[in-house]
C-alpha positions as CSV (number, residue, x, y, z in Angstrom):
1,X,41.6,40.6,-84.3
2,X,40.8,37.1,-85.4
3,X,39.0,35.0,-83.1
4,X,42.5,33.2,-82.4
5,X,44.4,36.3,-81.7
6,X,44.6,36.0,-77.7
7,X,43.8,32.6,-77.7
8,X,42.2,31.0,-74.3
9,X,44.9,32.5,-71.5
10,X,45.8,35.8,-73.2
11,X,42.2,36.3,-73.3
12,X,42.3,35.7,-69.6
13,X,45.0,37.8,-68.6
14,X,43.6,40.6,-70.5
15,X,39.9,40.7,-70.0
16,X,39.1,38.8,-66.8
17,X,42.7,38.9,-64.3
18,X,41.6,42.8,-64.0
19,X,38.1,41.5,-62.6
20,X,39.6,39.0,-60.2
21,X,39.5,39.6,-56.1
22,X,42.1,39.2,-53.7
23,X,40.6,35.2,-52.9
24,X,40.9,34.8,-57.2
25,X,44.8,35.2,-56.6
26,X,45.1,37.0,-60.6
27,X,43.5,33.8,-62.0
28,X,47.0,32.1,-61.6
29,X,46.5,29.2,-59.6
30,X,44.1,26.1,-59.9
31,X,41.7,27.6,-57.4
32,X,40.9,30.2,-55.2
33,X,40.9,31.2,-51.3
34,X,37.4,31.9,-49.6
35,X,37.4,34.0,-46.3
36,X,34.4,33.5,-43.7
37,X,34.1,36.1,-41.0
38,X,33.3,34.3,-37.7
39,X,29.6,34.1,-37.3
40,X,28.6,34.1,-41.0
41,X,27.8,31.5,-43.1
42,X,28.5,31.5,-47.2
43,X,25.5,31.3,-49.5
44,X,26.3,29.3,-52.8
45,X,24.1,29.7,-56.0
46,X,24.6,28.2,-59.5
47,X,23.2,29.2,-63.0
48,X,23.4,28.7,-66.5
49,X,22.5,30.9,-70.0
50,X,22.6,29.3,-72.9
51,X,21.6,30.9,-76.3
52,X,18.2,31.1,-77.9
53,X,17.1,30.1,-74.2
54,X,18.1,32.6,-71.9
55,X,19.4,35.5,-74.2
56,X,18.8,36.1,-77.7
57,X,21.3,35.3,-80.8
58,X,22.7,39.1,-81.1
59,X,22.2,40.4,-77.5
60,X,24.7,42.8,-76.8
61,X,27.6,40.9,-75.1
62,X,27.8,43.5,-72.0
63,X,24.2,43.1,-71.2
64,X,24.4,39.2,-71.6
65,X,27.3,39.3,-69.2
66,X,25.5,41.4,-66.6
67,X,21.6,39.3,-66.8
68,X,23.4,36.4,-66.1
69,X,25.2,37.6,-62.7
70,X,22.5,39.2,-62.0
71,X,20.3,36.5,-61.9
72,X,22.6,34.5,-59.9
73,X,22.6,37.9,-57.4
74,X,19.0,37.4,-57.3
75,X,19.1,34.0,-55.7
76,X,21.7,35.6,-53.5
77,X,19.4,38.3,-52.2
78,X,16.5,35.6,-52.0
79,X,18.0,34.4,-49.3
80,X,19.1,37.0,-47.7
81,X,22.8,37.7,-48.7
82,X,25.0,39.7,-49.3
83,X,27.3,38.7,-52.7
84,X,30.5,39.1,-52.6
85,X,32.7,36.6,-55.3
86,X,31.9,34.8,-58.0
87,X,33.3,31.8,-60.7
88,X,32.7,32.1,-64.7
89,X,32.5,29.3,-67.0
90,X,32.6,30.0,-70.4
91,X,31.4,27.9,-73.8
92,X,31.9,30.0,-76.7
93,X,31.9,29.3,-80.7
94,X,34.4,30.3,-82.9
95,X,32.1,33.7,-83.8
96,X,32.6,35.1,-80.6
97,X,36.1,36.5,-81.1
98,X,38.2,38.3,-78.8
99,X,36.1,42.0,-79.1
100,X,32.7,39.9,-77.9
101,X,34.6,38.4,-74.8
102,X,36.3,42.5,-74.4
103,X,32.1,43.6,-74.6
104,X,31.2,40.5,-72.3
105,X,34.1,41.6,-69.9
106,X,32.9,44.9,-69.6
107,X,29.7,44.5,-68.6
108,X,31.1,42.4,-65.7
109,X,33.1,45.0,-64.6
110,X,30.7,47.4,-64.9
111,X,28.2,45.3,-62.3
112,X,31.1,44.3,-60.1
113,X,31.5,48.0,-59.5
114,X,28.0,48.4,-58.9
115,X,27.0,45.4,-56.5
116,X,30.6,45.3,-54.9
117,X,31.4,41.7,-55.9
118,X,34.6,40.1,-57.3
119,X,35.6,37.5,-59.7
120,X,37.7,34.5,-58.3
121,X,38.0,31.8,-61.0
122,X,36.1,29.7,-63.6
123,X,37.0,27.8,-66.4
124,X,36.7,28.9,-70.4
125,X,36.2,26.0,-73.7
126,X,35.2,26.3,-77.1
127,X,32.2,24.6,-78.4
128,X,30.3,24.1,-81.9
129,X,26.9,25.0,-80.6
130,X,25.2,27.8,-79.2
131,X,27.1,30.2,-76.0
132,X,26.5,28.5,-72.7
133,X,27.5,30.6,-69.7
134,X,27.5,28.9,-66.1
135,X,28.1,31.9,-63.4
136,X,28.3,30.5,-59.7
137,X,28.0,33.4,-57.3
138,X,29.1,33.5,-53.3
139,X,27.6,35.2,-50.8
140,X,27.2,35.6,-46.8
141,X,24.6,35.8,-44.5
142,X,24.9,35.8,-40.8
143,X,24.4,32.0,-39.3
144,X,21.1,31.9,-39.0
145,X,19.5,34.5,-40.3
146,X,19.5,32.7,-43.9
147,X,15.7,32.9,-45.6
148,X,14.1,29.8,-47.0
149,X,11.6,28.8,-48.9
150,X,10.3,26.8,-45.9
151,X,9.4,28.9,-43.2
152,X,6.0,30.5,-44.2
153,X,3.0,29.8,-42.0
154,X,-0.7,30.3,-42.4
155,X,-1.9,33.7,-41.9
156,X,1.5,35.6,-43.5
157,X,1.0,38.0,-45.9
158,X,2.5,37.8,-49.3
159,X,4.4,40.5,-50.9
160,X,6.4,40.9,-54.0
161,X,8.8,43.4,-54.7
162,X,8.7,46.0,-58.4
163,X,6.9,45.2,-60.9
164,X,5.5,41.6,-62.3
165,X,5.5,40.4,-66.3
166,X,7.6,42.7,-67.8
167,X,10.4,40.6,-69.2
168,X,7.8,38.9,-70.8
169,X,6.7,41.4,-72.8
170,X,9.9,42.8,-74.0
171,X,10.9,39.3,-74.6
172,X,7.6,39.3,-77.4
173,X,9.0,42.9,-78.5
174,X,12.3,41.3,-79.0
175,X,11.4,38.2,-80.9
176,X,8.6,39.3,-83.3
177,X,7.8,42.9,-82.2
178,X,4.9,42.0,-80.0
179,X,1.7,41.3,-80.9
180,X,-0.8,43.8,-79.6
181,X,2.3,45.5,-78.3
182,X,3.2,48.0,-81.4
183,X,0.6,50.3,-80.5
184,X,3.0,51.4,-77.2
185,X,4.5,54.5,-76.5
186,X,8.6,53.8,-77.9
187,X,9.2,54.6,-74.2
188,X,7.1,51.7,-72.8
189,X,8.5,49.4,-75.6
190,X,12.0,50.1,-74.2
191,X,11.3,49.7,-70.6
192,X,10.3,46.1,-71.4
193,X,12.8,45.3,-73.7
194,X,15.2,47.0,-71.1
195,X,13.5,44.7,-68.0
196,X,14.1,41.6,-70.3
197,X,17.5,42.1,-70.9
198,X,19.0,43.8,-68.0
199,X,16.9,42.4,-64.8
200,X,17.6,44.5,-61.4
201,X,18.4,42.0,-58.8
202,X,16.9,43.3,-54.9
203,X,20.9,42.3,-53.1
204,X,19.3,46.0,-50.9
205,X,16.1,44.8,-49.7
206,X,16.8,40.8,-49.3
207,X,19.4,41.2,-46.3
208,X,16.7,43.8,-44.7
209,X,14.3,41.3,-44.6
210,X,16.5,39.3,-42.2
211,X,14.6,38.4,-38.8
212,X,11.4,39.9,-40.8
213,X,10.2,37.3,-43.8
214,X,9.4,34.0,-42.7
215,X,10.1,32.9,-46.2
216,X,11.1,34.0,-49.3
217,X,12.0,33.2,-53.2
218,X,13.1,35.1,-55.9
219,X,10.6,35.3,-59.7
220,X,12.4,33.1,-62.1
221,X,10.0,31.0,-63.4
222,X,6.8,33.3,-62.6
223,X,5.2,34.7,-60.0
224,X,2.8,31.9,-60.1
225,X,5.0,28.8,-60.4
226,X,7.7,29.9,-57.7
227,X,4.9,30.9,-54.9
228,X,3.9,27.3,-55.7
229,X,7.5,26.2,-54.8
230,X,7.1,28.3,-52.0
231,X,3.8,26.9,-50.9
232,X,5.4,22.9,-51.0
233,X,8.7,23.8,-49.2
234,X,6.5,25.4,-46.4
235,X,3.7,22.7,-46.5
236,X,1.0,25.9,-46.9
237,X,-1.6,27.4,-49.7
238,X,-1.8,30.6,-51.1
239,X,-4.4,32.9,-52.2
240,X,-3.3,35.5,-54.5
241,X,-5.6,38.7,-55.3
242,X,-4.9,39.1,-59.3
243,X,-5.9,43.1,-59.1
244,X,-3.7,43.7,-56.6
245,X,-0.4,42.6,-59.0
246,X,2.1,45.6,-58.7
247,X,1.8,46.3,-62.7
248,X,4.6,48.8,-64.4
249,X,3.0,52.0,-66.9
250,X,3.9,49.9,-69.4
251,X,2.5,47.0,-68.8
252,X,-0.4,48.3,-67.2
253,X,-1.0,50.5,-70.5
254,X,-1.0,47.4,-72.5
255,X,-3.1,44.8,-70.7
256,X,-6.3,47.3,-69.2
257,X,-8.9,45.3,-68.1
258,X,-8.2,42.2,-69.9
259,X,-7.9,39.7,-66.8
260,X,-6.5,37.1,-69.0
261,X,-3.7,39.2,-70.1
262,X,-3.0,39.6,-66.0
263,X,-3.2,35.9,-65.6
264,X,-0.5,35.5,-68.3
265,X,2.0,38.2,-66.5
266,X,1.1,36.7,-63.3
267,X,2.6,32.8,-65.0
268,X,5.5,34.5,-67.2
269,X,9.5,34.4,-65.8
270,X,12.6,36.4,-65.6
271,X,11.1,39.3,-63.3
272,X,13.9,38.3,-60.6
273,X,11.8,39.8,-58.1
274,X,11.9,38.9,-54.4
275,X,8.3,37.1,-53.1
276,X,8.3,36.6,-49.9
277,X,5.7,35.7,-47.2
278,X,5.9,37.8,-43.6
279,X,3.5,38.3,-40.9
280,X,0.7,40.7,-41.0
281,X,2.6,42.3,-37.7
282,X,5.4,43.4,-39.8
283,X,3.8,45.3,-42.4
284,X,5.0,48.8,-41.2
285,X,8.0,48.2,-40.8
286,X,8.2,46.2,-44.6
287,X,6.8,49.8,-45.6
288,X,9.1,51.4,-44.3
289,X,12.1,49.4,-45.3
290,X,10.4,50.2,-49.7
291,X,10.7,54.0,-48.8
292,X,14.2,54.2,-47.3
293,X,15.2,51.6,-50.2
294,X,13.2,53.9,-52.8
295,X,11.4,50.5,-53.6
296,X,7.8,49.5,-54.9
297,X,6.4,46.4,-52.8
298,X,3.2,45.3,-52.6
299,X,1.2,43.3,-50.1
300,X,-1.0,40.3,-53.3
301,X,-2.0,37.9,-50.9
302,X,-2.1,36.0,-47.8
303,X,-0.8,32.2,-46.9
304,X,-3.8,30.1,-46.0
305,X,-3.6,26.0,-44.8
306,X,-3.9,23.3,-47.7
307,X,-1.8,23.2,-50.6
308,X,-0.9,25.2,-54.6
309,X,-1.5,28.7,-55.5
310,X,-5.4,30.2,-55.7
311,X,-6.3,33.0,-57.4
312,X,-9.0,35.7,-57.3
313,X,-10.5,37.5,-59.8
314,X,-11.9,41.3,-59.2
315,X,-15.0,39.5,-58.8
316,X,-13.5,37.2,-56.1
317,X,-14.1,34.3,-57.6
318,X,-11.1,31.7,-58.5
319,X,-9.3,32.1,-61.7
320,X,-8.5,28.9,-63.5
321,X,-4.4,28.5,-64.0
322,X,-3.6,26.1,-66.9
323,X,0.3,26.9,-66.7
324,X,1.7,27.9,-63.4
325,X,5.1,29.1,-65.5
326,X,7.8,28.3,-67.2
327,X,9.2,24.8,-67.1
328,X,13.0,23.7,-68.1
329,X,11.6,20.3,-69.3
């Protein structure tokens, strides 16, 4: 098929009315219809993926499709919800033709299945530059049991769930093969390429830490630069124990005992990981939540009074952070 084969609604009736929810009403209307049980509230996220920025030219469509609702699921579970709809908008060049938006449609409904959420509308253009994707996702969370970014207090641990850094590693595998990277086992090299492309949002363990974390954020921008964001909302400090970062095999295998290496993990994005700060009181039952969930999380710090992110070294002393993380602008 050419690339004008299906043209803008025949690509919508075939490829994204199956995906649509009840409240998407087949795609056929101008908007769609919301339900909110009694008690709850909705949770509303926004985020965009552009290419050469957030995916790579020649990503497999499916996999683009799912990273970018699952990083809106992320901010879902960051606070505490559970997902339930989203809205697409689509900017696509004349090279993606109708089998890309088939792939790119698959994936969704292959993660729709899998973290029970629906489609309910969105908007679809052509452009001459690069894809740009804008997913908004919709969740609930009873009223107020929401978690913000705000309630941490001095003396709460801080925990992170998986593993930290290794999207940004297979992202250096992806773009030039890594350097210092091609000596890993083909199996580690595919776990990070895999963590970079295909990022597994926590929608299980956010809603569990309802009543539990007294604040929480999700690791976009690195570990590093969102605990500072963290830190400011909740008008608090950190202290961060470097050695205690939950590493994978993979990445453990390839940084040792180069602390600098660590450092660099600890200030990379696109772990989507939940970081959260809870009271020391609370850590059995946080312990026990990660084994009924099947789920690595780790206890790195502690909240402290003042202000930014410190870290410590195995020695103890502070390490010096340059770059906190990646920054849009």
């Amino acid at each position: 098929m050419t690339a004008a084969a299906l043209g803008e609604f025949g690509r919508i009736a075939r490829y994204f009315a199956p995906l649509a929810g009840p409240g998407g009403l087949a795609l056929k209307d101008d908007a769609a219809l919301v339900e909110c049980r009694p008690g709850y509230r909705l949770v509303v996220t926004v985020d965009q993926a552009v290419e050469g920025v957030h995916f790579l030219t020649g990503d497999p469509p499916d996999l683009v499709a799912k990273k970018l609702l699952r990083r809106n699921l992320s901010d879902l579970a960051a606070m505490g919800a559970t997902p339930l709809h989203y809205l697409l908008t689509t900017a696509l060049p004349q090279s993606c033709g109708d089998d890309w938006v088939r792939r790119f449609a698959a994936g969704l409904a292959q993660d729709q299945q899998h973290y029970g959420v629906r489609l309910i509308g969105g908007d679809s253009t052509s452009t001459v530059g690069p894809v740009a994707l804008t997913l908004t996702a919709i969740g609930e969370v009873p009223g107020g049991a929401e978690i913000r970014r705000s309630g941490a207090r001095p003396g709460d641990d801080v925990w992170v769930s998986g593993t930290i850094g290794d999207a940004s590693l297979g992202l250096k595998i992806l773009r030039s093969g890594g350097d210092g990277l091609t000596t890993l086992a083909s199996a580690h090299r595919e776990a990070l390429m895999g963590r970079f492309r295909l990022p597994e949002p926590r929608t299980e363990l956010g809603p569990r830490l309802a009543g539990i974390a007294h604040a929480m954020i999700d690791v976009s921008d690195g570990l590093v630069a969102d605990l500072g964001h963290l830190c400011e909302n909740s008008g608090c400090a950190a202290t961060i124990d470097l050695p205690a970062l939950p590493l994978s095999a993979a990445a453990a295998a390839f940084v040792g005992a180069n602390w600098a290496a660590w450092l660099d993990l600890a200030t990379s994005g696109d772990d989507y990981e939940l970081l959260f700060a809870a009271p020391s009181e609370a850590r059995t039952v946080i312990k026990a939540i990660a084994g009924e969930l099947a789920m690595r999380v780790t206890a790195i710090g502690v909240m402290t009074a003042g202000q930014g992110v410190r870290l410590r070294g195995e020695d103890g002393r502070d390490v010096p952070v340059t770059r906190a993380g990646w920054r849009h602008f």
